[in-house]
C-alpha positions in Angstrom: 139.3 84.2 103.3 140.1 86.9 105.8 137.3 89.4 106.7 139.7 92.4 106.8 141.7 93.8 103.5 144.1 96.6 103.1 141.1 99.6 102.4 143.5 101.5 100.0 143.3 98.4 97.6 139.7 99.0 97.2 138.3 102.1 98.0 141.0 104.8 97.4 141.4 106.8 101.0 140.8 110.1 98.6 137.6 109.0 98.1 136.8 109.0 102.1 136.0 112.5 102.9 135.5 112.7 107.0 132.6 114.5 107.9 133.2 115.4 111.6 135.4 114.3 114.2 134.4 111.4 116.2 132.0 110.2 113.2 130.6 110.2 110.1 132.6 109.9 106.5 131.3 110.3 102.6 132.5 107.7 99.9 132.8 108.9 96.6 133.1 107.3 93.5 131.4 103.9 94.6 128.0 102.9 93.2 126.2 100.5 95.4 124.2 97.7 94.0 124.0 93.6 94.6 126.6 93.3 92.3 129.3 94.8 94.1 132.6 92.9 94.6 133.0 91.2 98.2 136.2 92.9 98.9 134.0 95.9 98.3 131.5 95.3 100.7 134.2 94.1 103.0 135.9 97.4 102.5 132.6 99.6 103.0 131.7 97.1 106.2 135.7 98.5 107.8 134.5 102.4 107.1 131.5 101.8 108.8 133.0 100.0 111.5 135.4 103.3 111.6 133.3 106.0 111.0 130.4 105.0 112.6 127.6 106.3 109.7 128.7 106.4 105.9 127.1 108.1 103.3 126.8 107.8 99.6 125.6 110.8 97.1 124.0 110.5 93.4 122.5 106.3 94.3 119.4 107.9 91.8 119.9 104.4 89.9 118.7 102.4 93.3 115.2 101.6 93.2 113.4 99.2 96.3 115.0 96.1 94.6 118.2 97.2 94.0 118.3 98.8 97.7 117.3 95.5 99.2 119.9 93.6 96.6 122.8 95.7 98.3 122.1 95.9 102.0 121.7 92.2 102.4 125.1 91.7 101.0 125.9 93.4 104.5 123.6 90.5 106.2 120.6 89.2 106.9 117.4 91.6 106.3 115.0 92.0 108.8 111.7 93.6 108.5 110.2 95.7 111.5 108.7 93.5 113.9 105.7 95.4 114.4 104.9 97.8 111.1 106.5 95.0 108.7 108.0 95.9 105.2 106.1 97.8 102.7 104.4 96.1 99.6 107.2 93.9 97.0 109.9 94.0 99.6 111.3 91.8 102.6 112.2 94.2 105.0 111.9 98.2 104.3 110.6 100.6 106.1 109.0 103.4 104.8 109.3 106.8 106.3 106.5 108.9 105.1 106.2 112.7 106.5 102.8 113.0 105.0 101.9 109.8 107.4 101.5 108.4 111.0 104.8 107.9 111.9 106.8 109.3 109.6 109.2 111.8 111.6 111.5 110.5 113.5 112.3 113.7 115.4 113.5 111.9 118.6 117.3 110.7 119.6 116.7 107.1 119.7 118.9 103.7 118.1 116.4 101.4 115.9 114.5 99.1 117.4 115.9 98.1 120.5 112.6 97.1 122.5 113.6 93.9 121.1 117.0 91.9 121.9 118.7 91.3 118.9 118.2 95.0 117.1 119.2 95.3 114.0 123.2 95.6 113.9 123.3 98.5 110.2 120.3 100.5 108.9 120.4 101.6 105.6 118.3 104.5 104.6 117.6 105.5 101.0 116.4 109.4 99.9 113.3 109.1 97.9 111.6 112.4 98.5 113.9 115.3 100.1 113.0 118.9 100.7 114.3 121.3 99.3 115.1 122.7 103.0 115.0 121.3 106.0 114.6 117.6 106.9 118.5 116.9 107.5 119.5 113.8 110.0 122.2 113.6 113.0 123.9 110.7 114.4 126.1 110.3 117.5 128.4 108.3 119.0 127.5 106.1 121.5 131.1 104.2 121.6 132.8 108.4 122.4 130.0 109.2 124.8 131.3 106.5 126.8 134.8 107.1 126.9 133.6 110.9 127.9 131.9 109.9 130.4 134.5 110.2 133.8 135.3 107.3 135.6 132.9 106.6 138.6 130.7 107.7 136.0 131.8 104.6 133.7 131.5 102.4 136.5 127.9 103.1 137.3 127.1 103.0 133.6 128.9 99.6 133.8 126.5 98.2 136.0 122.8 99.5 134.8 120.1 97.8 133.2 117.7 99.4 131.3 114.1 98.0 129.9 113.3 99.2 126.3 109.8 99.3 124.9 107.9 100.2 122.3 104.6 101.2 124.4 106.9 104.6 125.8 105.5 107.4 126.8 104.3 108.6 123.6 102.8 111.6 125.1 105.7 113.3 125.4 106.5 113.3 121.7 107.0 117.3 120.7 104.5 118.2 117.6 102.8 115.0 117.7 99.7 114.9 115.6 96.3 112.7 115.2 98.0 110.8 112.7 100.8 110.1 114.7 99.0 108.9 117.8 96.5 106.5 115.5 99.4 105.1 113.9 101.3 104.2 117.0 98.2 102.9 118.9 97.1 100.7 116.2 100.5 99.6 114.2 103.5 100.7 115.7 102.3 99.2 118.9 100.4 96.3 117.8 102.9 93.9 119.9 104.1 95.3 122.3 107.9 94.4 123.7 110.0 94.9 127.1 113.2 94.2 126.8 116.1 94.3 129.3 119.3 95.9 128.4 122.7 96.7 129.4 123.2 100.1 129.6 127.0 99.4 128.2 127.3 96.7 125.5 130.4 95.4 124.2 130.6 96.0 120.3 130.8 92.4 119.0 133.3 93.7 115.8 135.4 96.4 117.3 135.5 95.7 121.0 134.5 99.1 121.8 132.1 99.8 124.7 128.6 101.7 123.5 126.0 103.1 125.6 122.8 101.2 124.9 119.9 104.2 125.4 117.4 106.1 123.2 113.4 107.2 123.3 112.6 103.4 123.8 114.2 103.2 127.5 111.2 103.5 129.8 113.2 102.8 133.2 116.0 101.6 134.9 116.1 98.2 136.4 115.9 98.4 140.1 116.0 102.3 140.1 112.7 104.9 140.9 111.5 106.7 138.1 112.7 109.8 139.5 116.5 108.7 140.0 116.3 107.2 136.9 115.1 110.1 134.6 118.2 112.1 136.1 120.7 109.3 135.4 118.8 109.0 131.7 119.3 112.7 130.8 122.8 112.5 132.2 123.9 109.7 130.1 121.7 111.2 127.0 123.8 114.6 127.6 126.9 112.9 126.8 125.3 111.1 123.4 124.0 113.8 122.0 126.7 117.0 122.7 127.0 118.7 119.4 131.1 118.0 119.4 129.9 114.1 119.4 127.4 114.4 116.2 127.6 114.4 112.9 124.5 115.9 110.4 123.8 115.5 107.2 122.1 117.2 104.5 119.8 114.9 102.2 119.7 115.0 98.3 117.3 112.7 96.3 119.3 109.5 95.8 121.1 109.3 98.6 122.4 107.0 101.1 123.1 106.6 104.3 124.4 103.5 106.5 124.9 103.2 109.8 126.0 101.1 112.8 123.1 100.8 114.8 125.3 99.6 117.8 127.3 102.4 118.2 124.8 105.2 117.1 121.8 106.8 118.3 120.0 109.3 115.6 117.5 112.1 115.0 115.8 113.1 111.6 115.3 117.0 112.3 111.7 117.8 112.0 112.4 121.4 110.4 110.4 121.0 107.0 107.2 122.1 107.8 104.5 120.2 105.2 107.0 119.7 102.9 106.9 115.7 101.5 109.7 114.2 102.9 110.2 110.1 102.2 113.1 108.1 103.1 113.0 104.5 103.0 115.2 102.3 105.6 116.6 98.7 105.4 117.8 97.0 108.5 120.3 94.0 109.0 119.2 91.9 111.7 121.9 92.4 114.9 123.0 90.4 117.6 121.7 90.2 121.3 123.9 92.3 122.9 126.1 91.3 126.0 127.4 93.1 129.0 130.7 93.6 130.0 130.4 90.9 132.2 129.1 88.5 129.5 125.2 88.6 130.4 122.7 89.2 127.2 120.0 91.1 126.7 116.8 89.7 127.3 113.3 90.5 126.3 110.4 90.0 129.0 107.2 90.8 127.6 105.7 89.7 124.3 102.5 90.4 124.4 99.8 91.9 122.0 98.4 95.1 122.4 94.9 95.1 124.3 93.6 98.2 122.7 94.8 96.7 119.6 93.3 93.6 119.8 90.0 95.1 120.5 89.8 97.4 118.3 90.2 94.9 115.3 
């Protein structure tokens, strides 16, 4: 059976509301469960490869289960490699604001201090404020095709290590919390792992810029020379024309294409209770444009870690 179908048999196109330009598009009228048809979750696996980040309003009826029963019609769940999943599931994350850990206020793609990241998150409302605490995506597939063409070129050609041990420090509004739970969970292992900066979409073909919080240098480059050519390739990720944001309701969902996305939950919601809980679908290692792959170089446990426990 053929992996692509005609979208309008399925999913009516009036029930695909675009959200912004170069990403980003609501379906309405679909309730997602395990149970869903496969030429449904073919057809909702072509808007994501489309649109980049889907989203899905009134999913009250999903509880942890029924969350994990869905996304792993989309593949293979993985948990997080170092914080795990949380009690009675396989692989979700929990996103707690009244926790260690729990904003993610920083422009980053999931997990990609290790090779194969997760290829789609998908990220469930449980507690929402009733202000604030909204999330934006970008497009890391348009940011390259922004980019002018020596510009491309030199992108073309960089390497960048990813870790998980980054400069934490530099984290705006960190707290205690925050600091305890990334010494002694988030980086209980910690990984180094070599990417392309441009990796070549494995679905669509499209070329993506492979950066984020977790890049700590550029191979072969100085610090200095490299934080430039960081924040110059950031710039282009995260313009405001190449974005998309979305306001959260209890219930709702929210999948995206961690290959060709970076995002950033906005940390505007004071000591309101904000939980969102995330499911990822393990990825692919990525591969260059001249066919090398990402590689991960250090495994290793965390001393402080270690001797702490």
């Amino acid at each position: 059976m053929s992996n692509t179908i005609s979208i309008d048999n399925v999913i009516p196109r009036a029930d695909i509301v675009k959200r912004a330009a170069r990403l980003g598009a609501e379906i309405r009228n679909v309730k997602l469960s395990g149970d869903l048809s496969d030429d449904v979750v073919r057809a909702i696996n072509q808007v994501l490869l489309e649109h980049k980040v889907i989203f899905f309003r009134d999913q009250d009826h999903l509880d942890d289960a029924e969350q994990e029963r869905f996304a792993v019609r989309l593949g293979k769940l993985v948990p997080h490699p170092t914080v795990g999943a949380i009690k009675g599931t396989s692989s979700l994350l929990e996103l707690d604001s009244g926790r260690g850990g729990g904003r993610a206020d920083q422009w980053h793609t999931d997990v990609t201090f290790v090779d194969a990241y997760p290829k789609i998150s998908v990220l469930r409302g449980v507690v929402i404020p009733p202000y604030g605490g909204d999330t934006v995506w970008s497009n890391t597939a348009a940011a390259y095709l922004d980019l002018p063409a020596p510009l491309q070129r030199l992108a073309d050609e960089l390497w960048a290590v990813h870790s998980n041990a980054y400069d934490y420090a530099v984290k705006a509004r960190a707290t205690e919390a925050d600091r305890k739970h990334f010494d002694e969970v988030f980086t209980g292992t910690v990984y180094e792992t070599e990417h392309p900066v441009v990796r070549v979409h494995p679905e669509t073909g499209e070329r993506t810029l492979v950066l984020g919080n977790f890049v700590q240098r550029f191979v072969g480059l100085p610090k200095y020379d490299g934080q430039k050519l960081f924040d110059l390739f950031q710039s282009h990720i995260t313009a405001p024309e190449n974005t998309v944001r979305w306001s959260w309701k209890t219930g709702d969902v929210a999948i995206w294409d961690n290959r060709a996305t970076q995002h950033y939950a906005v940390n505007d919601y004071g000591d309101q209770h904000r939980v969102v809980r995330r499911a990822t679908i393990d990825g692919e290692v990525p591969v260059s444009i001249d066919g090398r792959h990402s590689v991960t170089s250090i495994k290793t446990p965390n001393p402080q870690t270690a001797k702490a426990a």
